[in-house]
ZAROVO-186785 format. One record per residue (C-alpha): residue in one letter; x, y, z; residue number from 1. Coordinates in nm, 3 decimals. Each point is the difference from the previous one (the first is absolute). Layout:
N
<site><resn>A</resn><px>X</px><py>Y</py><pz>Z</pz><resi>NUM</resi></site>
...
***
This chain:
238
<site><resn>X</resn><px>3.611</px><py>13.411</py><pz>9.558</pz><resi>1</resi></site>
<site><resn>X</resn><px>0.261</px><py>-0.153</py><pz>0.201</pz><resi>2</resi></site>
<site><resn>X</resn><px>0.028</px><py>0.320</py><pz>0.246</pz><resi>3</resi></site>
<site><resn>X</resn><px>0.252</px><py>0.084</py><pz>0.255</pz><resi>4</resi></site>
<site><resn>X</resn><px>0.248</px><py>-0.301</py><pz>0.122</pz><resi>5</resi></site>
<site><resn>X</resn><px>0.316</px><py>-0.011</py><pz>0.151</pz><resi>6</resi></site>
<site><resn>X</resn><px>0.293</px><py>-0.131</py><pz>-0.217</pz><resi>7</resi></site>
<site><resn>X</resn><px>0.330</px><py>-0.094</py><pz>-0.016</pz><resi>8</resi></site>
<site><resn>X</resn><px>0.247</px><py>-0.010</py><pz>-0.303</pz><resi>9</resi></site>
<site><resn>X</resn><px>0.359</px><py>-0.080</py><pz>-0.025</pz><resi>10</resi></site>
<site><resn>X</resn><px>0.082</px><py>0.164</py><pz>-0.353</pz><resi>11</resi></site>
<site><resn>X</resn><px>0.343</px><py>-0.108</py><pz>-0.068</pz><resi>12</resi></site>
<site><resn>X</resn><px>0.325</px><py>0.187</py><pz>0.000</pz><resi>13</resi></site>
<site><resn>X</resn><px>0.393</px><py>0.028</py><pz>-0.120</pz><resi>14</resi></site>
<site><resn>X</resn><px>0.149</px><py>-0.027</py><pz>0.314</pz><resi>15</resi></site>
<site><resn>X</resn><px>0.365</px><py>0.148</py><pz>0.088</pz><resi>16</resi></site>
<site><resn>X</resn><px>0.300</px><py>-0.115</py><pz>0.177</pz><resi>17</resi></site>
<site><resn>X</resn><px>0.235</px><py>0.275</py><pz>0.132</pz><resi>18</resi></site>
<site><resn>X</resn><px>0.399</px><py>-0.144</py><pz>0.004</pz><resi>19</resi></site>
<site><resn>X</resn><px>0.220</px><py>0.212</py><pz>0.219</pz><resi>20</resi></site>
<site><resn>X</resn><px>0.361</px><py>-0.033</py><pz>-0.020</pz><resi>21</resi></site>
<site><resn>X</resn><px>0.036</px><py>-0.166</py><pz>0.331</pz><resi>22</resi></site>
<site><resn>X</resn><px>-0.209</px><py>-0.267</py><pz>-0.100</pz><resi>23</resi></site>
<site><resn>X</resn><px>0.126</px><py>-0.393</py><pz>-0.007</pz><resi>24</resi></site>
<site><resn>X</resn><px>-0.021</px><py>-0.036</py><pz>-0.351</pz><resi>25</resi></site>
<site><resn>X</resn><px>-0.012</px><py>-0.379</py><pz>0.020</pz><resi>26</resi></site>
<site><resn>X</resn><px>-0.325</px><py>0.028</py><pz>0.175</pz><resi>27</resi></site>
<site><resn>X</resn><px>-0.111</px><py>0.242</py><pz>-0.217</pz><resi>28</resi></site>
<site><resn>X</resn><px>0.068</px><py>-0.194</py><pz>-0.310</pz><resi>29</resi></site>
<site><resn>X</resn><px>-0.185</px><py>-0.293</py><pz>0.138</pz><resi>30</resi></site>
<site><resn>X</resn><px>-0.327</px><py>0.196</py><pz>0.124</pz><resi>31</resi></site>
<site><resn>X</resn><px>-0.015</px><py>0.130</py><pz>-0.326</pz><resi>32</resi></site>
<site><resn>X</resn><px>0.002</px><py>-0.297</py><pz>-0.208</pz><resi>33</resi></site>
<site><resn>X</resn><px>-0.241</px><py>-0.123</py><pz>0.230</pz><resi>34</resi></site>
<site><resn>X</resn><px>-0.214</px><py>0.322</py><pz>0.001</pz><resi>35</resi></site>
<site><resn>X</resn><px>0.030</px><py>0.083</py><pz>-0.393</pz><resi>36</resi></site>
<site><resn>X</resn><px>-0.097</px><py>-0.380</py><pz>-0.147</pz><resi>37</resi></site>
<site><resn>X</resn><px>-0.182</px><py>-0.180</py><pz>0.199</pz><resi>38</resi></site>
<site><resn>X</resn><px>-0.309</px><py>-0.106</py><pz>-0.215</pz><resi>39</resi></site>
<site><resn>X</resn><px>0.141</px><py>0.185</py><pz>-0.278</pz><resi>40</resi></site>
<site><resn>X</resn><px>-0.017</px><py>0.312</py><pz>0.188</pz><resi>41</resi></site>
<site><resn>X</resn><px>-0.403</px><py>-0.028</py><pz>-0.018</pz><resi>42</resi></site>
<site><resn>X</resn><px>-0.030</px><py>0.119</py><pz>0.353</pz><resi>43</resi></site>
<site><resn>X</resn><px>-0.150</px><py>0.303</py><pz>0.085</pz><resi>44</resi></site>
<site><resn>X</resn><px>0.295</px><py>0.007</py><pz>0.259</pz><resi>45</resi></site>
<site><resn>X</resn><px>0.264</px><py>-0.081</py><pz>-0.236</pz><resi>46</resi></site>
<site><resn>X</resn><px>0.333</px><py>0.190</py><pz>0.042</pz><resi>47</resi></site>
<site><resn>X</resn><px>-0.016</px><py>0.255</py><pz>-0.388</pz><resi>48</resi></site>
<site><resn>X</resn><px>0.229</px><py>0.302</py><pz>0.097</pz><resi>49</resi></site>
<site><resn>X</resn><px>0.354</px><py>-0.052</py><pz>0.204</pz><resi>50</resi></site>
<site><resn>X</resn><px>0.116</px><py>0.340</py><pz>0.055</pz><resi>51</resi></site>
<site><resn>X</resn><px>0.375</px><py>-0.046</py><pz>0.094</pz><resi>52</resi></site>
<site><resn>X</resn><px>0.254</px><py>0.208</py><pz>0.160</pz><resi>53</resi></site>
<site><resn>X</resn><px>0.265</px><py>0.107</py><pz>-0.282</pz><resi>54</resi></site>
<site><resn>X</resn><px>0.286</px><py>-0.095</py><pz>0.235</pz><resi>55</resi></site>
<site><resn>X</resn><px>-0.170</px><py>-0.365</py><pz>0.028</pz><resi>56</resi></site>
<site><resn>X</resn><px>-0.118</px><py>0.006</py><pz>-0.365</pz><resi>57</resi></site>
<site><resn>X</resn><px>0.234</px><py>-0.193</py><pz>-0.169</pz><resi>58</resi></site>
<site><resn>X</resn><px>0.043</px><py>-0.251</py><pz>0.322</pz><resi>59</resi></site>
<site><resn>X</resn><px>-0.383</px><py>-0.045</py><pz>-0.026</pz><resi>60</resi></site>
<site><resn>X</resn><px>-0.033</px><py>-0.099</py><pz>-0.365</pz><resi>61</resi></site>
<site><resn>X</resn><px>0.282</px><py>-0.252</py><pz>0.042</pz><resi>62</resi></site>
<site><resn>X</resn><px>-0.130</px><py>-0.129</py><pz>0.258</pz><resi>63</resi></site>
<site><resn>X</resn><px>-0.350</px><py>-0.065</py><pz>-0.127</pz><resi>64</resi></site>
<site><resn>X</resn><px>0.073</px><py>-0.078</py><pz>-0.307</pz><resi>65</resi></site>
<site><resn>X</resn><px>0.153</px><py>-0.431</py><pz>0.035</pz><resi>66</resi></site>
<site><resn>X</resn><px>-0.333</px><py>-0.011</py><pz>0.247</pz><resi>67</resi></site>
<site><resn>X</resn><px>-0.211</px><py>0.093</py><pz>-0.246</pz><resi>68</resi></site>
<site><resn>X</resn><px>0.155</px><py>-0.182</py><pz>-0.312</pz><resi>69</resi></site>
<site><resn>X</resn><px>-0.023</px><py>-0.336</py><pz>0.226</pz><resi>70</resi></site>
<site><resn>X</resn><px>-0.359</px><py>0.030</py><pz>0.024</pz><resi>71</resi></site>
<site><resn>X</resn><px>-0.100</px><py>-0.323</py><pz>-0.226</pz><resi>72</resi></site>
<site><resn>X</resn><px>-0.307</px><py>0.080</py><pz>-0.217</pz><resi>73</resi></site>
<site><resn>X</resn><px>-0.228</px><py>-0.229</py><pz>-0.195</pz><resi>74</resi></site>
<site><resn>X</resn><px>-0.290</px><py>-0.248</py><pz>0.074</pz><resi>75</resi></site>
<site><resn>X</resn><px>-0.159</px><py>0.136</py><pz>0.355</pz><resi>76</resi></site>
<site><resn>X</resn><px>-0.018</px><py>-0.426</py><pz>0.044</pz><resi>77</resi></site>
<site><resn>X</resn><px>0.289</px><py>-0.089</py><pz>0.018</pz><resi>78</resi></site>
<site><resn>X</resn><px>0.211</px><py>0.022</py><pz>0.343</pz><resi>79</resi></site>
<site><resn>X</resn><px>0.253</px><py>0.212</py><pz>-0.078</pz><resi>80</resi></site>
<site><resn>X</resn><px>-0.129</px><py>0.268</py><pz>-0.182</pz><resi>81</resi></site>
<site><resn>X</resn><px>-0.036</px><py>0.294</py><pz>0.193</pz><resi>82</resi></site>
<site><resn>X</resn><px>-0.173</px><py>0.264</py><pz>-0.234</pz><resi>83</resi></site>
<site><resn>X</resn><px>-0.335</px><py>-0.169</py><pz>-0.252</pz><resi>84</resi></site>
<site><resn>X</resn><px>-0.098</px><py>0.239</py><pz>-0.269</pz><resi>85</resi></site>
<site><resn>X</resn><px>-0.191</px><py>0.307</py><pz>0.049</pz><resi>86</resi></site>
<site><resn>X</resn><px>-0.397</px><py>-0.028</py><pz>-0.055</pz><resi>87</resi></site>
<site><resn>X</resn><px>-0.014</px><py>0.062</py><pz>-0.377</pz><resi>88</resi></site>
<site><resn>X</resn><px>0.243</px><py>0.034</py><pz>-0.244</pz><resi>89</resi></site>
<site><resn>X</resn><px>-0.185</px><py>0.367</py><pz>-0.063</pz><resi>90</resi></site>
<site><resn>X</resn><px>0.129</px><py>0.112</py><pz>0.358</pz><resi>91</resi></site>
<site><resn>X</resn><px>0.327</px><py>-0.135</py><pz>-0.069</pz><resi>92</resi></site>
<site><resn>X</resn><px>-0.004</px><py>0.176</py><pz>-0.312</pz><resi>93</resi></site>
<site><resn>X</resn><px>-0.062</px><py>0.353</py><pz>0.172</pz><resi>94</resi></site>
<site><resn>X</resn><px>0.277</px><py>-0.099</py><pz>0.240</pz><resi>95</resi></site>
<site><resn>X</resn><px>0.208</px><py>-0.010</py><pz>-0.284</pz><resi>96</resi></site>
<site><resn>X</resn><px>-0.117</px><py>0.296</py><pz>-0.141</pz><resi>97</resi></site>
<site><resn>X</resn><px>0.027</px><py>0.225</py><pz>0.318</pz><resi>98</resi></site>
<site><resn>X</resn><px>0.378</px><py>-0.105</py><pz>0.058</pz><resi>99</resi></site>
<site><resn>X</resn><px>0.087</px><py>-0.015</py><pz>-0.448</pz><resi>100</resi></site>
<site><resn>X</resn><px>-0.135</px><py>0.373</py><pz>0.098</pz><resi>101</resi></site>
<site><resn>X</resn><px>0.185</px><py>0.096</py><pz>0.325</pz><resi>102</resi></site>
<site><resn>X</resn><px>0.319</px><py>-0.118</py><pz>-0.241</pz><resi>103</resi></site>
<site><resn>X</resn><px>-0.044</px><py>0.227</py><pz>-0.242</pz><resi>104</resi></site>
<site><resn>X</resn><px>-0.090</px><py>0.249</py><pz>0.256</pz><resi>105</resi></site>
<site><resn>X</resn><px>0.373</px><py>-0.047</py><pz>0.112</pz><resi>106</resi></site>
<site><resn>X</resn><px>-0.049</px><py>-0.260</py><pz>0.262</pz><resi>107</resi></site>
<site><resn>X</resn><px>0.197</px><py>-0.336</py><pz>-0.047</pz><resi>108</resi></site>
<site><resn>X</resn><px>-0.055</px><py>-0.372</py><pz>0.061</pz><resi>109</resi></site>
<site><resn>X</resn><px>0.233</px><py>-0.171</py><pz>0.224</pz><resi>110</resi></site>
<site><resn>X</resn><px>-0.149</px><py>-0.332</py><pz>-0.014</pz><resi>111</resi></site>
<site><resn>X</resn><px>-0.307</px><py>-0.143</py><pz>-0.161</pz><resi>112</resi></site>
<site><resn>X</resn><px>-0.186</px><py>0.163</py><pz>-0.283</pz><resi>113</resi></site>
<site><resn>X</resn><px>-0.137</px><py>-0.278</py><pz>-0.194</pz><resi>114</resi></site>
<site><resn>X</resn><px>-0.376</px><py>-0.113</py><pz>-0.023</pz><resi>115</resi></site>
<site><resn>X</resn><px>-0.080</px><py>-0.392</py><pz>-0.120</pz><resi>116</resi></site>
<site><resn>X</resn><px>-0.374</px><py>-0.016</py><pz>-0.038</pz><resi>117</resi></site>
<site><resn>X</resn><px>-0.147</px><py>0.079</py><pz>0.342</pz><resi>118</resi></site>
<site><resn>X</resn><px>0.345</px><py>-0.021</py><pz>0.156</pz><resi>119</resi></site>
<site><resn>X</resn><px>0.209</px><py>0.285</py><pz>0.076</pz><resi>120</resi></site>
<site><resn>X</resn><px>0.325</px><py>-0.076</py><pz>0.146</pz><resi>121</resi></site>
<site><resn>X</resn><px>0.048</px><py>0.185</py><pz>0.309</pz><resi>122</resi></site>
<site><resn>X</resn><px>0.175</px><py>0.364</py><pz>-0.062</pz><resi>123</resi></site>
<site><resn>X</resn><px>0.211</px><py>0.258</py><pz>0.142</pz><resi>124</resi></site>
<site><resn>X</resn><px>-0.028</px><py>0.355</py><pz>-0.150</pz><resi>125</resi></site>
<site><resn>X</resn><px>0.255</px><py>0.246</py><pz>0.121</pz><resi>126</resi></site>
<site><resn>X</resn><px>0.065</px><py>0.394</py><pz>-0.003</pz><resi>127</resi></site>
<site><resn>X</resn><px>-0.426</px><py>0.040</py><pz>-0.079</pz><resi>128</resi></site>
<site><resn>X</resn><px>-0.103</px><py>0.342</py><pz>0.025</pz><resi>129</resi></site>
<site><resn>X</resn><px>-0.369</px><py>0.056</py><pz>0.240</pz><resi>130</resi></site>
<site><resn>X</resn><px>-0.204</px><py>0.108</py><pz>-0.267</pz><resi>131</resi></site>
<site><resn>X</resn><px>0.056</px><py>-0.351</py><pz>-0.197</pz><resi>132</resi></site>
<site><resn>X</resn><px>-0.319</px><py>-0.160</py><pz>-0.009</pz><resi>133</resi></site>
<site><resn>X</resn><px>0.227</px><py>-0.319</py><pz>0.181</pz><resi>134</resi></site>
<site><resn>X</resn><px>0.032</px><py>0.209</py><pz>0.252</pz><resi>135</resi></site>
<site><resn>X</resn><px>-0.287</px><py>0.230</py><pz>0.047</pz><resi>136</resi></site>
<site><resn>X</resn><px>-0.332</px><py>-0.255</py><pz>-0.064</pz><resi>137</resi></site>
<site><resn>X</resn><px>-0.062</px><py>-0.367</py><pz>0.136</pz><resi>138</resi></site>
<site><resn>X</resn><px>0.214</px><py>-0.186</py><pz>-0.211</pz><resi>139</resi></site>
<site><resn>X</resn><px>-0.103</px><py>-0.364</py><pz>0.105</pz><resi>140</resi></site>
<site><resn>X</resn><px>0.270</px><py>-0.160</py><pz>-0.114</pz><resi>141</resi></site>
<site><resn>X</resn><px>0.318</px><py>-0.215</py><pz>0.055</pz><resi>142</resi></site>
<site><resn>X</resn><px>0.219</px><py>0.320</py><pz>-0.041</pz><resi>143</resi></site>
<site><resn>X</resn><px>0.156</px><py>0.196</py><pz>0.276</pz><resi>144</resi></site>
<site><resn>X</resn><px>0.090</px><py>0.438</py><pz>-0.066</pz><resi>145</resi></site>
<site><resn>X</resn><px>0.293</px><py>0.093</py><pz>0.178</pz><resi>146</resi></site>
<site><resn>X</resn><px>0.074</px><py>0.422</py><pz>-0.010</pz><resi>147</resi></site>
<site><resn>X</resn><px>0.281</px><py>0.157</py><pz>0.163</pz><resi>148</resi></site>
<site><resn>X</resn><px>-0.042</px><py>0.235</py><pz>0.237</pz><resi>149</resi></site>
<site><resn>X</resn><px>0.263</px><py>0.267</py><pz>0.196</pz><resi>150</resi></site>
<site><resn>X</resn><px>-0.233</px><py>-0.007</py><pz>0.393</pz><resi>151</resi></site>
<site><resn>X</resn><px>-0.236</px><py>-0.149</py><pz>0.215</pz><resi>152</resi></site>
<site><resn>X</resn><px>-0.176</px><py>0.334</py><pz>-0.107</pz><resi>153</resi></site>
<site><resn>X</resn><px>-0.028</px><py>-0.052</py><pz>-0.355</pz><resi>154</resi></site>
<site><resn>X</resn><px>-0.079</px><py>-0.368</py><pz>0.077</pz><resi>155</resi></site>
<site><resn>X</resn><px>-0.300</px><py>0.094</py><pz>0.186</pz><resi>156</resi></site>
<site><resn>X</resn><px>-0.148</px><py>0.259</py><pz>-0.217</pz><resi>157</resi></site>
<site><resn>X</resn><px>0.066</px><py>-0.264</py><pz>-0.295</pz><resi>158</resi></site>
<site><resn>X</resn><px>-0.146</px><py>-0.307</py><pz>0.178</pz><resi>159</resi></site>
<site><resn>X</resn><px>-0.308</px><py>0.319</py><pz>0.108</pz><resi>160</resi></site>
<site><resn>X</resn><px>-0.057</px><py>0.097</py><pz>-0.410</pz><resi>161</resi></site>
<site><resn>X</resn><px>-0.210</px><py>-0.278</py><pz>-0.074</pz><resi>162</resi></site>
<site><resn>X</resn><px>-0.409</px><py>-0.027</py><pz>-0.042</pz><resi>163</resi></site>
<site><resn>X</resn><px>0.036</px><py>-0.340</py><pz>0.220</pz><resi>164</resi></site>
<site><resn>X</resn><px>0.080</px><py>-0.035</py><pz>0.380</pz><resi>165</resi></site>
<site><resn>X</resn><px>-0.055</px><py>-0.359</py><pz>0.089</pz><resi>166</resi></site>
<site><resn>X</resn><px>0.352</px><py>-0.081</py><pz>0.118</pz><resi>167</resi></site>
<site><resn>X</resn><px>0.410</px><py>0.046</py><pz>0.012</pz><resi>168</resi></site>
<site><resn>X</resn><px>0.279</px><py>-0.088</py><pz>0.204</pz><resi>169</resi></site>
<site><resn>X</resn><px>0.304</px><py>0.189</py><pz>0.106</pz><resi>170</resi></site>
<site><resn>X</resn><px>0.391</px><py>-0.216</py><pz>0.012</pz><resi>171</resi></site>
<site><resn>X</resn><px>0.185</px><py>0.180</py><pz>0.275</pz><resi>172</resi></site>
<site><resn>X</resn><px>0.220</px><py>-0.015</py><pz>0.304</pz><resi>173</resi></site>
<site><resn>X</resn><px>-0.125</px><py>0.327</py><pz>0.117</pz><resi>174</resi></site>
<site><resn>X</resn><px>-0.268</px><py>0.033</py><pz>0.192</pz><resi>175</resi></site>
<site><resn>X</resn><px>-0.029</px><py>0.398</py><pz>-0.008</pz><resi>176</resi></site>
<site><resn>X</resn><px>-0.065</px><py>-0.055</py><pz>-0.437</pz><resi>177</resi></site>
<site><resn>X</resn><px>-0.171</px><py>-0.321</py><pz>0.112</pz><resi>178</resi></site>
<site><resn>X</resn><px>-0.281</px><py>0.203</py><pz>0.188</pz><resi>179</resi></site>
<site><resn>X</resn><px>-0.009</px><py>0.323</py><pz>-0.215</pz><resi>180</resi></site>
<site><resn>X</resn><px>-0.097</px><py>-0.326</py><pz>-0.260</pz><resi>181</resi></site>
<site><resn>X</resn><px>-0.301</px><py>-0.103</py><pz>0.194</pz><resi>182</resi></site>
<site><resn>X</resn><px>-0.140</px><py>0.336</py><pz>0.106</pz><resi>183</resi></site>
<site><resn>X</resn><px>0.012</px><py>0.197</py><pz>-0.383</pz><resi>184</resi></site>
<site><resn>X</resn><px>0.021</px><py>-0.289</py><pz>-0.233</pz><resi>185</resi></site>
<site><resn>X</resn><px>-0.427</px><py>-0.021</py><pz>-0.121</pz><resi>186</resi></site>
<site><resn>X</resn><px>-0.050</px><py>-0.361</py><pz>-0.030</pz><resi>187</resi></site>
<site><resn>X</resn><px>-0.246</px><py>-0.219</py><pz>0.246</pz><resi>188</resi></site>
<site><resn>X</resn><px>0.272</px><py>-0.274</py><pz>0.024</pz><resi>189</resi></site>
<site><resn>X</resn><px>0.338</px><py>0.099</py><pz>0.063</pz><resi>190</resi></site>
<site><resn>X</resn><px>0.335</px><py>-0.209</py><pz>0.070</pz><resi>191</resi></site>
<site><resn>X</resn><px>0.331</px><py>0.080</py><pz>0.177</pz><resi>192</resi></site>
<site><resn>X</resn><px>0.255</px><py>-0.316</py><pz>-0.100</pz><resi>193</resi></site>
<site><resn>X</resn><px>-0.219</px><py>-0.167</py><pz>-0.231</pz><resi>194</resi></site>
<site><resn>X</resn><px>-0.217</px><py>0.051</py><pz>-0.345</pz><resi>195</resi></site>
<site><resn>X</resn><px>-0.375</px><py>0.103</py><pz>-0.014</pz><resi>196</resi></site>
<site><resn>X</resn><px>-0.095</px><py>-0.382</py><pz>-0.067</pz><resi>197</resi></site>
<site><resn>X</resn><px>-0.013</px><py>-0.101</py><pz>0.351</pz><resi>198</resi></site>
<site><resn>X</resn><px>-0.365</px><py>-0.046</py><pz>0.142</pz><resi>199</resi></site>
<site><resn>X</resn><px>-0.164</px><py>-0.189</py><pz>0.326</pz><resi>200</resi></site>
<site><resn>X</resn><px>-0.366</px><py>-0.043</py><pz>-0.078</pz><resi>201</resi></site>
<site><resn>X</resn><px>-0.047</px><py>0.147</py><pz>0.361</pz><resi>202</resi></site>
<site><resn>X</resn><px>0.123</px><py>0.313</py><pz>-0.052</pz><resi>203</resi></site>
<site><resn>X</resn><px>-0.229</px><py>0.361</py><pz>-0.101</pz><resi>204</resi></site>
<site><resn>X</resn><px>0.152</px><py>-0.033</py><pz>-0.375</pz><resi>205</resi></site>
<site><resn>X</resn><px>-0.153</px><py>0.246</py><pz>-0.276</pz><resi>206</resi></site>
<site><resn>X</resn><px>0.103</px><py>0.331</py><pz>-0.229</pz><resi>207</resi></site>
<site><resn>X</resn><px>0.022</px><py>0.352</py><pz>-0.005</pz><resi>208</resi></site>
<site><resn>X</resn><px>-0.092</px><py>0.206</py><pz>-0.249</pz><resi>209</resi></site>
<site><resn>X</resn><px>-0.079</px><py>-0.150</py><pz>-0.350</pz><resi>210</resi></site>
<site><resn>X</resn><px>0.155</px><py>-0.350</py><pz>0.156</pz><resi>211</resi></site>
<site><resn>X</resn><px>-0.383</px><py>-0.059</py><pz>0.173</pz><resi>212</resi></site>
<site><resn>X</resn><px>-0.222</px><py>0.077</py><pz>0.303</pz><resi>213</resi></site>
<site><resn>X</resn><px>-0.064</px><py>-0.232</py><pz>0.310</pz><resi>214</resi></site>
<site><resn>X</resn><px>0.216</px><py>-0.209</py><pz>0.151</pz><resi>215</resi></site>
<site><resn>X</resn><px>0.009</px><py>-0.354</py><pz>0.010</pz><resi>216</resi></site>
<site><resn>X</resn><px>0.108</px><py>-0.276</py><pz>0.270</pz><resi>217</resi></site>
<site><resn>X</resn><px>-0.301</px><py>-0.167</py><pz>0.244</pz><resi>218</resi></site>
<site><resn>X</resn><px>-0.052</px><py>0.230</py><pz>0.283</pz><resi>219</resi></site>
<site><resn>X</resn><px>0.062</px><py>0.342</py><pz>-0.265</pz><resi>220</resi></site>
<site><resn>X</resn><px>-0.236</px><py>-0.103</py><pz>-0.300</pz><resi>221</resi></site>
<site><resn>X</resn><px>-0.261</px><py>-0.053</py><pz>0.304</pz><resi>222</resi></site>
<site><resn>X</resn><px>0.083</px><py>0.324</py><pz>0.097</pz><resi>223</resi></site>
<site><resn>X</resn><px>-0.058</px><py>0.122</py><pz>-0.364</pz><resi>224</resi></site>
<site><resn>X</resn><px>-0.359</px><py>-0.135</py><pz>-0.027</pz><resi>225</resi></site>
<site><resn>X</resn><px>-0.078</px><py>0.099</py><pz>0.331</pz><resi>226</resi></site>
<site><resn>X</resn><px>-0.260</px><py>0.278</py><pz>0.115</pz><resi>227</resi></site>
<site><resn>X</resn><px>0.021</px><py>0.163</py><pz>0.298</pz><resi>228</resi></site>
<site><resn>X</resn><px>-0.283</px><py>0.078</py><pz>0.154</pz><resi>229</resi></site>
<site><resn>X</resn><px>0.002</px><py>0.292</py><pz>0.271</pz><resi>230</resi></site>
<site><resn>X</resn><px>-0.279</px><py>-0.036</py><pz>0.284</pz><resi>231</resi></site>
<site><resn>X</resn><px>-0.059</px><py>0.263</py><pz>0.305</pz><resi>232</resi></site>
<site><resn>X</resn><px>-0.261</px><py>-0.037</py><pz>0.295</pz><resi>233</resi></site>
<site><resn>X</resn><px>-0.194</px><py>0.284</py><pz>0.126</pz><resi>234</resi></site>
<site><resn>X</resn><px>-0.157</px><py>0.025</py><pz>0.316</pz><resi>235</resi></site>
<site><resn>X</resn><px>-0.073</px><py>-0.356</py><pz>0.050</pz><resi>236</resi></site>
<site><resn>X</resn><px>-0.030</px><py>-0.101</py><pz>0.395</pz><resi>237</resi></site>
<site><resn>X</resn><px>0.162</px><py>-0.259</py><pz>0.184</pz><resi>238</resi></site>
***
């Protein structure tokens, strides 16, 4: 019986990005090609939902999309490829599965789409609803869900109605929307001006809710596995 023992788990997640209309769209665009593909988007930080600003909605997908369709895929040795296939051609399958689904579902492609093997070129899905399962589990994937939304309200309670809380970033110029962001959004990790893939090995990094307990980082995972011990003298003389 192994007993009582501290842990710590860091369960994955399908992190959000909130774009607000007085975002730089440019920046945007390239944090989220960066965010959405690196490693094939097999990173439990990996940017999965972009909920944009309708006013900025059409500026966003044009912007993203030439970054994303110059991402050069094929052998992970040689020097210019920038996204290797995914682990198996069975997960790159169910990639292709979950956004052939979110399609029919109403949802559209606005680059990307096709699987080779283990390779699955990397993919822009547009108007997805929440409830798609591209949207609403870990997808894992080289594929990026962008919904429109009308608020910073709506954006929040979106980026809030998942199972996961591991991390999510916020593009704005306002810092008023930028700090509602940090205090109600429910993810351990949280970014104003950037993606959810950003990480310093020194920092308390971890989940909430079904995205893990503990934290990790040197002086926190100490912390973690630490017991405290409480001790009180009585009575004892000089």
């Amino acid at each position: 019986v192994a007993g009582v023992k501290r842990l710590s788990l860091e369960l994955g997640s399908n992190c959000p990005l909130i774009v607000l209309r007085d975002a730089d769209m440019d920046a945007v665009a390239a944090a989220t090609a960066a965010g959405g593909y690196v490693n094939a988007g097999q990173v439990c930080i990996s940017t999965q939902r972009v909920l944009v600003a309708r006013e900025a909605y059409g500026d966003f997908l044009d912007a993203l999309k030439p970054r994303v369709e110059a991402i050069k895929t094929g052998d992970p040795l040689a020097a210019d490829t920038r996204l290797g296939p995914m682990i198996s051609e069975q997960e790159a399958q169910r990639v292709d599965d979950w956004v052939a689904e979110a399609v029919r579902g109403g949802a559209r492609v606005v680059t990307g789409g096709q699987r080779s093997g283990a390779l699955y070129a990397p993919t822009i899905v547009a108007d997805v609803h929440p409830e798609m399962r591209i949207s609403c589990e870990e997808l894992f994937g080289p594929a990026v869900a962008v919904t429109p939304v009308n608020d910073i309200s709506e954006a929040i309670a979106l980026a809030n109605d998942s199972r996961y809380g591991l991390g999510a970033g916020i593009f704005t110029q306002n810092i008023s929307h930028a700090m509602r962001f940090v205090q109600e959004v429910q993810s351990g990790n949280v970014h104003v001006n950037w993606t959810a893939l950003w990480r310093a090995d020194f920092m308390p990094y971890g989940g909430l809710r079904g995205s893990g307990i503990g934290k990790e980082g040197p002086r926190y995972a100490v912390q973690e596995m630490t017991e405290l011990k409480t001790v009180v003298f009585h009575g004892i003389g000089a």
